[in-house]
Predicted model as a PDB file, atoms N, CA, C, CB and O in Angstrom, pLDDT in the B-factor column:
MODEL        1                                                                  
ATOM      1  N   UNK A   1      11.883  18.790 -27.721  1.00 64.00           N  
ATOM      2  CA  UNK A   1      12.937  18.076 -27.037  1.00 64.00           C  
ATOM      3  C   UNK A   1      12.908  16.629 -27.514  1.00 64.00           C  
ATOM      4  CB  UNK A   1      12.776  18.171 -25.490  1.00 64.00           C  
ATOM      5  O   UNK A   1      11.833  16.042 -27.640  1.00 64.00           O  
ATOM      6  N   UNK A   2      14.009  16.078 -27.766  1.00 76.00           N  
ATOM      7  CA  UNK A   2      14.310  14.754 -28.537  1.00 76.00           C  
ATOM      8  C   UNK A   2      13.991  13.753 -26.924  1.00 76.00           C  
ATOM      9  CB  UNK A   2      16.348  14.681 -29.425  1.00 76.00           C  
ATOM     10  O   UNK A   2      14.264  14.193 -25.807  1.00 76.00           O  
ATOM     11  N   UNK A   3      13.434  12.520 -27.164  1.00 81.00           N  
ATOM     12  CA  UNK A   3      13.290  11.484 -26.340  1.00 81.00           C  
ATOM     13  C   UNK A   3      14.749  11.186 -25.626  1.00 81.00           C  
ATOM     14  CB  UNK A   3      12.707  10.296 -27.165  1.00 81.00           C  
ATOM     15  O   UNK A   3      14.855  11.104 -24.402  1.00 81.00           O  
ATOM     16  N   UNK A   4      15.840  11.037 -26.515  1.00 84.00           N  
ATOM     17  CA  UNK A   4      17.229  10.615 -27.067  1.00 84.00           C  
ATOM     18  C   UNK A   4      17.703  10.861 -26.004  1.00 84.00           C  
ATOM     19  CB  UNK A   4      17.944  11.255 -28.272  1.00 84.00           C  
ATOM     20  O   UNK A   4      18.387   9.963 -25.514  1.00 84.00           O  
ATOM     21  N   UNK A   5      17.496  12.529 -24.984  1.00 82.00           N  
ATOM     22  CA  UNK A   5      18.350  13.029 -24.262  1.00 82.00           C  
ATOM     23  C   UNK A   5      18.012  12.567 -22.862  1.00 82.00           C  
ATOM     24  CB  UNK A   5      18.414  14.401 -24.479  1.00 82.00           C  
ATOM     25  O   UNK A   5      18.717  12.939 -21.923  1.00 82.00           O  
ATOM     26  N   UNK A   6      16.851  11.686 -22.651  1.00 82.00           N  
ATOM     27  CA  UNK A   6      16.473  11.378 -21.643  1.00 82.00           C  
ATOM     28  C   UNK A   6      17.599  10.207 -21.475  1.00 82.00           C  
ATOM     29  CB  UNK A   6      14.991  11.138 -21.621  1.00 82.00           C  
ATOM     30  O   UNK A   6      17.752  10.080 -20.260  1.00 82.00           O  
ATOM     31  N   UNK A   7      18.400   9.356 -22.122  1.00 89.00           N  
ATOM     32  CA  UNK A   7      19.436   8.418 -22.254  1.00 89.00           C  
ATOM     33  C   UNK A   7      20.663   8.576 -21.038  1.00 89.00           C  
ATOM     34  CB  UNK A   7      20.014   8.628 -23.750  1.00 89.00           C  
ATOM     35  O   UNK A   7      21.160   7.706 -20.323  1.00 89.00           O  
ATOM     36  N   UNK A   8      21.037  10.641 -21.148  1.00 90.00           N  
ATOM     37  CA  UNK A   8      21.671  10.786 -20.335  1.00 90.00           C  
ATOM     38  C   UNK A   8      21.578  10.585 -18.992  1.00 90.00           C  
ATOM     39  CB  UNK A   8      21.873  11.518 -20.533  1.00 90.00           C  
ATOM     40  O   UNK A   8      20.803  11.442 -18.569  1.00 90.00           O  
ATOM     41  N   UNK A   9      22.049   9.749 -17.914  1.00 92.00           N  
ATOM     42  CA  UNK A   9      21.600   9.764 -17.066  1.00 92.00           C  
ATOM     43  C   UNK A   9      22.095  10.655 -15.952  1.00 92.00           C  
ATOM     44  CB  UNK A   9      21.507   8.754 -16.948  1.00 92.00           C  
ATOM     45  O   UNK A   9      21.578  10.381 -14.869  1.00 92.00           O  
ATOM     46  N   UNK A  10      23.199  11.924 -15.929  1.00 93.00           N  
ATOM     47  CA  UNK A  10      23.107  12.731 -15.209  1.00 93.00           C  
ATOM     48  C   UNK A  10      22.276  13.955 -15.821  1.00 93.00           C  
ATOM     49  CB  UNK A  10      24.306  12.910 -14.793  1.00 93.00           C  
ATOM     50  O   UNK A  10      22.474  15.028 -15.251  1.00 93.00           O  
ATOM     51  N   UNK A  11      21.405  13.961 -16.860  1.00 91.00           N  
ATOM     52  CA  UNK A  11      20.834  15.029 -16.998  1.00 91.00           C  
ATOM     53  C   UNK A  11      19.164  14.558 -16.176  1.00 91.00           C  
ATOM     54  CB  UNK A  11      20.940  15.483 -18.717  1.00 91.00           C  
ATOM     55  O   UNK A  11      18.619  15.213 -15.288  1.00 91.00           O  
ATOM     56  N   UNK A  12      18.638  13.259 -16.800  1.00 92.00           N  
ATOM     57  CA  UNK A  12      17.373  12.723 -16.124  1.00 92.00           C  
ATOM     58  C   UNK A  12      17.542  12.651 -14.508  1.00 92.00           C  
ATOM     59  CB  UNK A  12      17.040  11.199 -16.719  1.00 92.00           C  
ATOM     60  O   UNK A  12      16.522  12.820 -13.840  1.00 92.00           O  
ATOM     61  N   UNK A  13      18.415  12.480 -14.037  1.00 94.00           N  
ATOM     62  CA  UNK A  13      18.945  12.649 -12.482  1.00 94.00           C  
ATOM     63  C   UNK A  13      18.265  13.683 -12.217  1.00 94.00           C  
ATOM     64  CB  UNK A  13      20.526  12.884 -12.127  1.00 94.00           C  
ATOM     65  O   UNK A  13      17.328  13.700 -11.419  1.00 94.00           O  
ATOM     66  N   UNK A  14      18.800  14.933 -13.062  1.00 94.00           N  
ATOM     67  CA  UNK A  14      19.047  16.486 -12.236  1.00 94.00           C  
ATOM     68  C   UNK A  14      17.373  16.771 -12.607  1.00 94.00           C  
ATOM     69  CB  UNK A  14      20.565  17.967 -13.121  1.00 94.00           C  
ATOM     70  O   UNK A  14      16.620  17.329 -11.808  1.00 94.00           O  
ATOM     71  N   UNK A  15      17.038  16.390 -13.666  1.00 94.00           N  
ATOM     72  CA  UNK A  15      15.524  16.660 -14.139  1.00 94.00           C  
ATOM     73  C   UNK A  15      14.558  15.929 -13.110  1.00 94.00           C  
ATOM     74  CB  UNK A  15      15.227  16.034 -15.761  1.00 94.00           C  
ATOM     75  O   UNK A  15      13.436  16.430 -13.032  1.00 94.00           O  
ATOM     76  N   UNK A  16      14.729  15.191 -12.575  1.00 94.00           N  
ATOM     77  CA  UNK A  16      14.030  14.495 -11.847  1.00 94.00           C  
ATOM     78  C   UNK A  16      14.251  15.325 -10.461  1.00 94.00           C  
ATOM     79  CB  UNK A  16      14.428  12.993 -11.935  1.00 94.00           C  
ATOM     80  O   UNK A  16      13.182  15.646  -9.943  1.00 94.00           O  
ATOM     81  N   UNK A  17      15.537  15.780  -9.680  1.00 96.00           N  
ATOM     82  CA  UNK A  17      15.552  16.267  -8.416  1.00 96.00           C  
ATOM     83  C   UNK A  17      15.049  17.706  -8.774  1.00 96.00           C  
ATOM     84  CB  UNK A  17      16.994  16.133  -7.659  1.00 96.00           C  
ATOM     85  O   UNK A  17      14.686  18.365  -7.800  1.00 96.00           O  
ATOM     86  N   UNK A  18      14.966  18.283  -9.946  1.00 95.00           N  
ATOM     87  CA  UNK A  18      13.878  19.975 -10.203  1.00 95.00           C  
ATOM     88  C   UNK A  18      12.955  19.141 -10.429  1.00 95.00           C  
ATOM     89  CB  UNK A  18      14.107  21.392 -11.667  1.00 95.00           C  
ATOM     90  O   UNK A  18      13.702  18.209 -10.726  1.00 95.00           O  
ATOM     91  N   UNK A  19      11.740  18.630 -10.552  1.00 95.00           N  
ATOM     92  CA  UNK A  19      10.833  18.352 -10.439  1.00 95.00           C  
ATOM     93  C   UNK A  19      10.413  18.070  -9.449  1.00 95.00           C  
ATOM     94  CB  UNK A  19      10.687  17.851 -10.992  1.00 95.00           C  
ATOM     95  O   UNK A  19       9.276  18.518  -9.301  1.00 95.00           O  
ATOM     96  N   UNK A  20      11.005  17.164  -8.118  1.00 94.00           N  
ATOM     97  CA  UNK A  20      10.910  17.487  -6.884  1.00 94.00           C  
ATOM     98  C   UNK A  20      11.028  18.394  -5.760  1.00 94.00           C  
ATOM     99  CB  UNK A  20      11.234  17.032  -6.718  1.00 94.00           C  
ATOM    100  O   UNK A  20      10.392  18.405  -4.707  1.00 94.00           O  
ATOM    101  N   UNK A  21      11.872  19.085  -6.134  1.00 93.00           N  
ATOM    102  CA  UNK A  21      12.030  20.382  -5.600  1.00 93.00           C  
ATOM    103  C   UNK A  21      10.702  21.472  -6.038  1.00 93.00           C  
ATOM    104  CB  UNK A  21      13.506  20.901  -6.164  1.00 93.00           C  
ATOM    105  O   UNK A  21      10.188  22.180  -5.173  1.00 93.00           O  
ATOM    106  N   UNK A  22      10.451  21.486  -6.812  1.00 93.00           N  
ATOM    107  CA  UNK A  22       9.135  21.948  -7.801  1.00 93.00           C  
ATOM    108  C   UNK A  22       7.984  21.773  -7.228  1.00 93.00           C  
ATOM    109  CB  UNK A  22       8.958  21.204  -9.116  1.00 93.00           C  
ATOM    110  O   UNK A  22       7.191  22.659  -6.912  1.00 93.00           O  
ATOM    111  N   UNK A  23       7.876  20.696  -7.092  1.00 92.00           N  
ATOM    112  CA  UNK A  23       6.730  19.628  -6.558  1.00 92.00           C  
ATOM    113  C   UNK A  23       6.293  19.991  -5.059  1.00 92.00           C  
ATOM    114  CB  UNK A  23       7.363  17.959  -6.550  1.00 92.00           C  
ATOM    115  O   UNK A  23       5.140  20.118  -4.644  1.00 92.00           O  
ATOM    116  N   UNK A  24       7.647  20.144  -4.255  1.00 91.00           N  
ATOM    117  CA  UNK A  24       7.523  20.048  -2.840  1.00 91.00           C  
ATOM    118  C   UNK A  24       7.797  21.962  -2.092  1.00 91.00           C  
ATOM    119  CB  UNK A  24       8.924  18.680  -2.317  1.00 91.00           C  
ATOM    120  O   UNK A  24       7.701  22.265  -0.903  1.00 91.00           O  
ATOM    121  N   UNK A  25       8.076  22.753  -3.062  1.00 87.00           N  
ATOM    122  CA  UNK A  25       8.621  23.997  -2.111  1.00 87.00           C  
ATOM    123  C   UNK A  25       7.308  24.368  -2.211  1.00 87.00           C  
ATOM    124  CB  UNK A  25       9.917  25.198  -2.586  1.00 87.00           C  
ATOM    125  O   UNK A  25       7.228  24.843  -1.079  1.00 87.00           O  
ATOM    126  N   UNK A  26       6.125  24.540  -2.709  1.00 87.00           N  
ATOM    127  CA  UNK A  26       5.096  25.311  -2.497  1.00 87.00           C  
ATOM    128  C   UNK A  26       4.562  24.232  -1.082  1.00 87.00           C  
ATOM    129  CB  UNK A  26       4.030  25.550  -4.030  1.00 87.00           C  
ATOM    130  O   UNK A  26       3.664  24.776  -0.439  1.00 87.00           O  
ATOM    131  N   UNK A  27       4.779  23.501  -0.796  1.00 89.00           N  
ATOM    132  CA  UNK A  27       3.988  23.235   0.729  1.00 89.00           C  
ATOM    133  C   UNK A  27       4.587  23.980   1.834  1.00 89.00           C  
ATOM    134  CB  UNK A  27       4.048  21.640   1.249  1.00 89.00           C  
ATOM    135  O   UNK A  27       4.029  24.437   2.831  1.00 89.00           O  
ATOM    136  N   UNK A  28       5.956  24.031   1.451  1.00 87.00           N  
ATOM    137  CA  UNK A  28       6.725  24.790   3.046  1.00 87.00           C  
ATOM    138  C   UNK A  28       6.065  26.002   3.605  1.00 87.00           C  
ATOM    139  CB  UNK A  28       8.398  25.430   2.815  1.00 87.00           C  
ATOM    140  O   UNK A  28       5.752  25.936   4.793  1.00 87.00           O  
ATOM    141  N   UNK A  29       5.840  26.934   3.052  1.00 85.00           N  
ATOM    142  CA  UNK A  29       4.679  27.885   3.813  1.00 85.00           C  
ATOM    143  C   UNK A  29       3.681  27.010   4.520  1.00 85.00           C  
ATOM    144  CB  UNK A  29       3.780  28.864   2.718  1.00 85.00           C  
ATOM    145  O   UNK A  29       3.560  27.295   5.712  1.00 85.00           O  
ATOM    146  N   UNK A  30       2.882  25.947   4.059  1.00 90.00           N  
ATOM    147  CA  UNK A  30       1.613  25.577   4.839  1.00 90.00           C  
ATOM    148  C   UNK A  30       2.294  25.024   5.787  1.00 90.00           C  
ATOM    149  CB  UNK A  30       0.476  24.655   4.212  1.00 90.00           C  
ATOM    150  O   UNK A  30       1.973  25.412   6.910  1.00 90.00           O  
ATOM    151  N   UNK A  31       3.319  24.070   5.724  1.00 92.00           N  
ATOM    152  CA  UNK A  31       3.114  23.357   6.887  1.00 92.00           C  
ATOM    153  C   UNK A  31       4.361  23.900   7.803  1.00 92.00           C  
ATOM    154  CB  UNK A  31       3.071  21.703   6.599  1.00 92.00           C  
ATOM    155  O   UNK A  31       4.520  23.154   8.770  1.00 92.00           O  
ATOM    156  N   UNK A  32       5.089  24.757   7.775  1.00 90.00           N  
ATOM    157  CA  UNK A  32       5.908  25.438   8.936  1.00 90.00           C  
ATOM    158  C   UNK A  32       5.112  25.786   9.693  1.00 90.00           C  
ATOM    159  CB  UNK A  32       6.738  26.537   8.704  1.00 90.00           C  
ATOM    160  O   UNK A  32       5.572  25.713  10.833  1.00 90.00           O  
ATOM    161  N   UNK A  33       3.695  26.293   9.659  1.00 92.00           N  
ATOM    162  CA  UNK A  33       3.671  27.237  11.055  1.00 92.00           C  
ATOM    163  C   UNK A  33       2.577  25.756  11.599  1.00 92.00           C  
ATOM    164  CB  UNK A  33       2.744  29.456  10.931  1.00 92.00           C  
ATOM    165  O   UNK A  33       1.973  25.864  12.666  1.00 92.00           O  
ATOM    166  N   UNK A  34       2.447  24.563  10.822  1.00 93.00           N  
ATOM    167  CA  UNK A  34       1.779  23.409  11.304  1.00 93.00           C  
ATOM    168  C   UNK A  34       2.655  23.103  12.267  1.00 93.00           C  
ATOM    169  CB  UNK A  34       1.486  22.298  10.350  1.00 93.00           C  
ATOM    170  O   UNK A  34       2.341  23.150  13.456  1.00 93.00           O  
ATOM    171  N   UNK A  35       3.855  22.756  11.842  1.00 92.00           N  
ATOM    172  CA  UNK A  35       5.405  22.012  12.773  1.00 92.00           C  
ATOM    173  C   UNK A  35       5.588  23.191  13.925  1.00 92.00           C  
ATOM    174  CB  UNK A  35       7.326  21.893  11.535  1.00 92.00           C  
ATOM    175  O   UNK A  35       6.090  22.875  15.003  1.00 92.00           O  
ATOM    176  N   UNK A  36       5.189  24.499  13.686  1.00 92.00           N  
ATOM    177  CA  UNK A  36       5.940  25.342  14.816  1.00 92.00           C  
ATOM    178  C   UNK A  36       4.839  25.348  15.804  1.00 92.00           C  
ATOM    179  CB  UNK A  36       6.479  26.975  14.380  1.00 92.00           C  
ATOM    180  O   UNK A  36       5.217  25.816  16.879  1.00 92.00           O  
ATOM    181  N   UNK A  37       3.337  24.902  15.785  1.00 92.00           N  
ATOM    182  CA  UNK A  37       2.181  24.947  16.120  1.00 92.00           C  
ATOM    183  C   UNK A  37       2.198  24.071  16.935  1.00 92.00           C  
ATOM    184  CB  UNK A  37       1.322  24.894  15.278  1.00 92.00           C  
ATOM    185  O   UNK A  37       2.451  24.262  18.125  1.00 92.00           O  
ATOM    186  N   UNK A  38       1.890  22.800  16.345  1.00 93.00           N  
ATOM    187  CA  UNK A  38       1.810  21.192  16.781  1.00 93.00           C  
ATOM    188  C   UNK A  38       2.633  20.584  17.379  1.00 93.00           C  
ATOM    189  CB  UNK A  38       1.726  20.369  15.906  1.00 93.00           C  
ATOM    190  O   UNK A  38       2.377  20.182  18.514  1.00 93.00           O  
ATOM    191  N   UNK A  39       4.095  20.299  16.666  1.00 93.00           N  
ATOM    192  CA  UNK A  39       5.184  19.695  17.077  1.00 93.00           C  
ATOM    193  C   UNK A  39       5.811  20.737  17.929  1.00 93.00           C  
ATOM    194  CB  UNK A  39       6.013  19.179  15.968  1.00 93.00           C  
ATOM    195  O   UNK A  39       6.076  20.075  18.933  1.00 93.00           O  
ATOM    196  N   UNK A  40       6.213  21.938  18.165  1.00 92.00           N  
ATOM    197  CA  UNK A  40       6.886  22.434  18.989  1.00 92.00           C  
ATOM    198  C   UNK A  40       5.928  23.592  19.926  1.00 92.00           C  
ATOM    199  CB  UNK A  40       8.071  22.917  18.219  1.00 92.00           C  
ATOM    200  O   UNK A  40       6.549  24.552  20.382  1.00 92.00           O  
ATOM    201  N   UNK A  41       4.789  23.520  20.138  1.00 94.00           N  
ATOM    202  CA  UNK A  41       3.452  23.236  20.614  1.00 94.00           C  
ATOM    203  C   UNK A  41       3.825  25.588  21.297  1.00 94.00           C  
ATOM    204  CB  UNK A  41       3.256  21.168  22.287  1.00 94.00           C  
ATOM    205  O   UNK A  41       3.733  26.015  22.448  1.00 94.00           O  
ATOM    206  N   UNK A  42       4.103  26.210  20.320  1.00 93.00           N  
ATOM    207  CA  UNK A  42       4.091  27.317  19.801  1.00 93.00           C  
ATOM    208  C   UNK A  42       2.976  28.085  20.016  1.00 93.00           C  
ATOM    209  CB  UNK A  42       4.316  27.191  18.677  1.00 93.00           C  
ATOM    210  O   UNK A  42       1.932  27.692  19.495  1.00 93.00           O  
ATOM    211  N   UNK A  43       2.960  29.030  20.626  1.00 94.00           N  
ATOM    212  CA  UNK A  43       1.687  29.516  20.161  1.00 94.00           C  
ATOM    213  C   UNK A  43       1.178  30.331  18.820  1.00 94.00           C  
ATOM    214  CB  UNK A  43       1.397  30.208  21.083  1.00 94.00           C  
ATOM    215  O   UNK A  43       2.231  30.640  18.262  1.00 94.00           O  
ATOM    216  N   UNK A  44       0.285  30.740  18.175  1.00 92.00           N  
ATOM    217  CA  UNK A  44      -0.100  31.116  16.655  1.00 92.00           C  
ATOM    218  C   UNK A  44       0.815  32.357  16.414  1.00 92.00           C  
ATOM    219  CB  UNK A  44      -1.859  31.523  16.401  1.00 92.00           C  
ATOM    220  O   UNK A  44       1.476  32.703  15.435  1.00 92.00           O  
ATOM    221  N   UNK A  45       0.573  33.054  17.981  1.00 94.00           N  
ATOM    222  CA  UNK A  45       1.637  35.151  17.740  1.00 94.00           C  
ATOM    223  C   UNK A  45       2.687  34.385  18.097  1.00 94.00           C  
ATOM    224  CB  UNK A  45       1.346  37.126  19.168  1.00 94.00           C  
ATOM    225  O   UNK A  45       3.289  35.458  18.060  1.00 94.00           O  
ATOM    226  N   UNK A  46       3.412  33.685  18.370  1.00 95.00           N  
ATOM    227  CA  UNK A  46       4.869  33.109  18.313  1.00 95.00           C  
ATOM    228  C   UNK A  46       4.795  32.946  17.198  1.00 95.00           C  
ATOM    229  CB  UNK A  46       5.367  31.921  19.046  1.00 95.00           C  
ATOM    230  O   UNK A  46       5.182  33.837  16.442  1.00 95.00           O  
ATOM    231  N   UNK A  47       4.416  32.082  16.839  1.00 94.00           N  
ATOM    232  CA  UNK A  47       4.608  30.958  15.188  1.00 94.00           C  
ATOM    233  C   UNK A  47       4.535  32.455  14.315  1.00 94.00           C  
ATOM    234  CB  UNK A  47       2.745  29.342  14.603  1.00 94.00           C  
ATOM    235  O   UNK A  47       5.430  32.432  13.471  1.00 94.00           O  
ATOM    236  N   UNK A  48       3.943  33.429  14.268  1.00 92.00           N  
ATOM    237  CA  UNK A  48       4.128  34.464  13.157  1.00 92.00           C  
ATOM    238  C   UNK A  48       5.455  35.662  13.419  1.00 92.00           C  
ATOM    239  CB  UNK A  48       2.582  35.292  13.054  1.00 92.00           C  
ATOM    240  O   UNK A  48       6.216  36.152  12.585  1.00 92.00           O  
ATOM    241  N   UNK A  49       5.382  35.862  14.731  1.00 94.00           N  
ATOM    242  CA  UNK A  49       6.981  36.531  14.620  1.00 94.00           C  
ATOM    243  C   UNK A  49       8.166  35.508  14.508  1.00 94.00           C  
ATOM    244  CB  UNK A  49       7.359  37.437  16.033  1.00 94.00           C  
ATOM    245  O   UNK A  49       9.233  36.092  14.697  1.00 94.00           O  
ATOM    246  N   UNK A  50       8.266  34.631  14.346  1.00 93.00           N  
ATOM    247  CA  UNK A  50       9.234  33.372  14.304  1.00 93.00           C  
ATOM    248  C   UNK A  50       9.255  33.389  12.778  1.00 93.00           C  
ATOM    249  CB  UNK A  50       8.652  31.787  15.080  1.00 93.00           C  
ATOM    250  O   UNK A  50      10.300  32.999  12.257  1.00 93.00           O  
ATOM    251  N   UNK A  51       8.427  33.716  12.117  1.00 92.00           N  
ATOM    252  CA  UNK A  51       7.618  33.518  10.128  1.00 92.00           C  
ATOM    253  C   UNK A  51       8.157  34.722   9.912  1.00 92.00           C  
ATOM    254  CB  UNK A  51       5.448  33.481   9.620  1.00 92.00           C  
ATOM    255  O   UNK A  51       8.991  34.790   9.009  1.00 92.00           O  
ATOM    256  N   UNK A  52       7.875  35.753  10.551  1.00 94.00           N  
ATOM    257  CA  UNK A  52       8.141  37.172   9.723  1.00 94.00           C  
ATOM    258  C   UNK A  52       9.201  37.446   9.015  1.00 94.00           C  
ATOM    259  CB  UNK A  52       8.174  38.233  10.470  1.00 94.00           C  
ATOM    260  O   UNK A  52       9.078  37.681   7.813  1.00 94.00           O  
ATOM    261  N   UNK A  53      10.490  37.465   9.663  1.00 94.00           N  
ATOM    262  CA  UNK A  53      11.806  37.489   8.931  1.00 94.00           C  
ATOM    263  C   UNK A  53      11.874  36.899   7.674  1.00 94.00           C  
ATOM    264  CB  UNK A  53      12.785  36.888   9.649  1.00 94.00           C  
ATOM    265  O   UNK A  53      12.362  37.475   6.702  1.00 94.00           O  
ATOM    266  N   UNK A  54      11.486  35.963   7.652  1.00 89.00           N  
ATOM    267  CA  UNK A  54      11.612  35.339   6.121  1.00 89.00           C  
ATOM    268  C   UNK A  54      10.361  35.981   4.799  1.00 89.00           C  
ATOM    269  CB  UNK A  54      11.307  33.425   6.373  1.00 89.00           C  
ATOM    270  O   UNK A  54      10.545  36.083   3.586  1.00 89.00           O  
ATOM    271  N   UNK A  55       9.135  36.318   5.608  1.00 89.00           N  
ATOM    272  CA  UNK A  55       8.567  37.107   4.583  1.00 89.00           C  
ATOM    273  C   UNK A  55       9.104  38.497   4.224  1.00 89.00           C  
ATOM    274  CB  UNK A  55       7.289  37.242   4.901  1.00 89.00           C  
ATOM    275  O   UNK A  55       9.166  38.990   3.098  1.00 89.00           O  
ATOM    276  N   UNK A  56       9.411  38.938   5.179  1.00 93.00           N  
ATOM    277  CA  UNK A  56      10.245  40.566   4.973  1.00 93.00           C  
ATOM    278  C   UNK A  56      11.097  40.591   3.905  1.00 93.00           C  
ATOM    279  CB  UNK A  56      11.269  41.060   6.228  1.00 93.00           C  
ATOM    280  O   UNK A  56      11.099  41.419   2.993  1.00 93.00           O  
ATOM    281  N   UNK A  57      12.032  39.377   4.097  1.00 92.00           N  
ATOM    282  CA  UNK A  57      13.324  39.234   3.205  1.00 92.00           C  
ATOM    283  C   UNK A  57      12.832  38.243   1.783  1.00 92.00           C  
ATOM    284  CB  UNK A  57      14.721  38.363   4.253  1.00 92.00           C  
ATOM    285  O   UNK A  57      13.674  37.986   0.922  1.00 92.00           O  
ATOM    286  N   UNK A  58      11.625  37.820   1.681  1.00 88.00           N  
ATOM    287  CA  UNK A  58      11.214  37.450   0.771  1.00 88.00           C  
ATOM    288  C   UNK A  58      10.617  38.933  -0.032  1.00 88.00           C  
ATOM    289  CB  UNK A  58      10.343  36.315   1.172  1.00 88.00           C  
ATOM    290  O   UNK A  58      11.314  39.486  -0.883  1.00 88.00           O  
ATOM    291  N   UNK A  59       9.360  39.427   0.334  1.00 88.00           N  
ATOM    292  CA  UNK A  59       9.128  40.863  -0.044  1.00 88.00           C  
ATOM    293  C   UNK A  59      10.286  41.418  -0.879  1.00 88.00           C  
ATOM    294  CB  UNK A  59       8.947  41.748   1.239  1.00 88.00           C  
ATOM    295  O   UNK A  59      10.353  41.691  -2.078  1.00 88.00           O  
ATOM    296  N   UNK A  60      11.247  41.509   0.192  1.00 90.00           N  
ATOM    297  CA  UNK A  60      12.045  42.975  -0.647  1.00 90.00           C  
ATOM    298  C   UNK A  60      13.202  41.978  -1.096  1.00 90.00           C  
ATOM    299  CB  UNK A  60      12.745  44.705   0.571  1.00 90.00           C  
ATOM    300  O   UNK A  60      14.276  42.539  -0.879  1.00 90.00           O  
ATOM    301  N   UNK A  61      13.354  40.948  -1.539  1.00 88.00           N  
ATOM    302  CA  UNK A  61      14.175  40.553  -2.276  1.00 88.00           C  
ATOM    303  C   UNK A  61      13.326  40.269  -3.732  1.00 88.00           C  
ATOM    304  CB  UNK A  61      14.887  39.422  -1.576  1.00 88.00           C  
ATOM    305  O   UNK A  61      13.900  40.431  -4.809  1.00 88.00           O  
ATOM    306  N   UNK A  62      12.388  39.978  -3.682  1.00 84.00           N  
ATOM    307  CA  UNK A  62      10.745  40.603  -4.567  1.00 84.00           C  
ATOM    308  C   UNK A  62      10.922  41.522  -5.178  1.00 84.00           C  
ATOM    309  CB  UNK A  62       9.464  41.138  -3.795  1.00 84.00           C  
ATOM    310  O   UNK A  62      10.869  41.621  -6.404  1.00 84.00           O  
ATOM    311  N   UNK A  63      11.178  42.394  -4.337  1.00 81.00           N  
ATOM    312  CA  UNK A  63      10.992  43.879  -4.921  1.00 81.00           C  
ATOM    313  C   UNK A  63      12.606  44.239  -5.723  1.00 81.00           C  
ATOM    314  CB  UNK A  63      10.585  45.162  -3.385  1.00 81.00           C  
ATOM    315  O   UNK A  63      12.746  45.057  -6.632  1.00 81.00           O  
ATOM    316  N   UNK A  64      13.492  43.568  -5.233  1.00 79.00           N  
ATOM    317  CA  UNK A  64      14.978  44.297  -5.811  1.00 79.00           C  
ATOM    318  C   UNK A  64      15.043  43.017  -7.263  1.00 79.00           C  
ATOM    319  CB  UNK A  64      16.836  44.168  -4.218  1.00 79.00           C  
ATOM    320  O   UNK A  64      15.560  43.432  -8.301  1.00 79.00           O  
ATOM    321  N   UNK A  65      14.657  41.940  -7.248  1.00 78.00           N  
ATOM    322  CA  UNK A  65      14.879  40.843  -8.096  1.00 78.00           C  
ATOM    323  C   UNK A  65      13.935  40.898  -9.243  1.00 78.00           C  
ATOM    324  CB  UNK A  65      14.755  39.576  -7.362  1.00 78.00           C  
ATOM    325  O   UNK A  65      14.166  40.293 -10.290  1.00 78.00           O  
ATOM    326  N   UNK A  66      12.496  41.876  -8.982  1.00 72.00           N  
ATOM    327  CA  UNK A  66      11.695  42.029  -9.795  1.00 72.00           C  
ATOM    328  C   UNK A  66      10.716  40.477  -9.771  1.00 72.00           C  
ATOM    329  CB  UNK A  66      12.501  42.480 -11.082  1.00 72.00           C  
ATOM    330  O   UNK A  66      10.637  39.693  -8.825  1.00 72.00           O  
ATOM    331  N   UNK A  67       9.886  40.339 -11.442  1.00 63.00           N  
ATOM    332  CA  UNK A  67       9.543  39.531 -11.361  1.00 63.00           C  
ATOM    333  C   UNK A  67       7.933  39.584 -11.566  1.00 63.00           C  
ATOM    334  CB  UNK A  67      10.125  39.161 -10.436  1.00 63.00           C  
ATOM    335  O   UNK A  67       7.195  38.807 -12.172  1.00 63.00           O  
ATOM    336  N   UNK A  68       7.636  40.821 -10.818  1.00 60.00           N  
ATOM    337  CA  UNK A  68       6.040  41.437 -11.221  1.00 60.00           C  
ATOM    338  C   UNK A  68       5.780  42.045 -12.179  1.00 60.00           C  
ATOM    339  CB  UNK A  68       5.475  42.289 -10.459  1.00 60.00           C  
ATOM    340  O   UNK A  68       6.722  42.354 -12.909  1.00 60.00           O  
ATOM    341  N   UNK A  69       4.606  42.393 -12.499  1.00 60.00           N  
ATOM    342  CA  UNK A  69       4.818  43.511 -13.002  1.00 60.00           C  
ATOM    343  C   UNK A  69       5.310  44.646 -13.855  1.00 60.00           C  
ATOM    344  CB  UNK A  69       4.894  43.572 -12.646  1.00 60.00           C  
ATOM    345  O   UNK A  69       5.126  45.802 -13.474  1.00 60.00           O  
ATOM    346  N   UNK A  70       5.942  44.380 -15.021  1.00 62.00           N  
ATOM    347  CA  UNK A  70       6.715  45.955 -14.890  1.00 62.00           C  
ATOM    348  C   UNK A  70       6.099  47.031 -14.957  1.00 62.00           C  
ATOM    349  CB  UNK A  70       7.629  46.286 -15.829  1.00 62.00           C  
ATOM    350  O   UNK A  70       4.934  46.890 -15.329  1.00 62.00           O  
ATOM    351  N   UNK A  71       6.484  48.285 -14.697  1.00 59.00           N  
ATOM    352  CA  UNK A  71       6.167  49.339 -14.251  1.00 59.00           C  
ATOM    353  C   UNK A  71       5.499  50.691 -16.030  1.00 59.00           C  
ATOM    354  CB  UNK A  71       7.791  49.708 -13.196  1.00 59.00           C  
ATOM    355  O   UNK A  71       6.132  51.276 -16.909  1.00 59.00           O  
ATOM    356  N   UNK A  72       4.320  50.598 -15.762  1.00 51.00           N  
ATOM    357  CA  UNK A  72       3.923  51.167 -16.860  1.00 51.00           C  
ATOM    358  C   UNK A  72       4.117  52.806 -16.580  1.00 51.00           C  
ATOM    359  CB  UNK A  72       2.450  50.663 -17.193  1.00 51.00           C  
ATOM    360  O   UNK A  72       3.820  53.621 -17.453  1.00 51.00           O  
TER     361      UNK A  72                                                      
ENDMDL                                                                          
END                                                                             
């Protein structure tokens, strides 16, 4: 990649907000069930059926989108 293209400044923009986005989505698992815990003072079997839906639909959107694996 040429230095050159960093010049553009709606491409270094967009490169810069995926790198943050990048940066920051692997914490959201840790600290949701912190905020549903602490701040909205939740209990732990709340805070995980409140979580589940989104792992379910993470799973099998996993499973239809691929991504693992392929199948030997």
């Amino acid at each position: 990649m040429k230095p050159a293209i960093f010049q553009n400044k709606a491409y270094s923009a967009g490169m810069g907000i995926a790198f943050l986005l990048v940066a920051i989505s692997p914490a959201i698992p840790f600290t949701t069930p912190q905020l549903l815990s602490e701040v909205h003072g939740l209990s732990p079997a709340l805070t995980g059926v409140i979580m589940l839906p989104s792992a379910l639909v993470a799973a099998l959107l996993g499973r239809k989108g691929g991504g693992g694996l392929p199948n030997e």
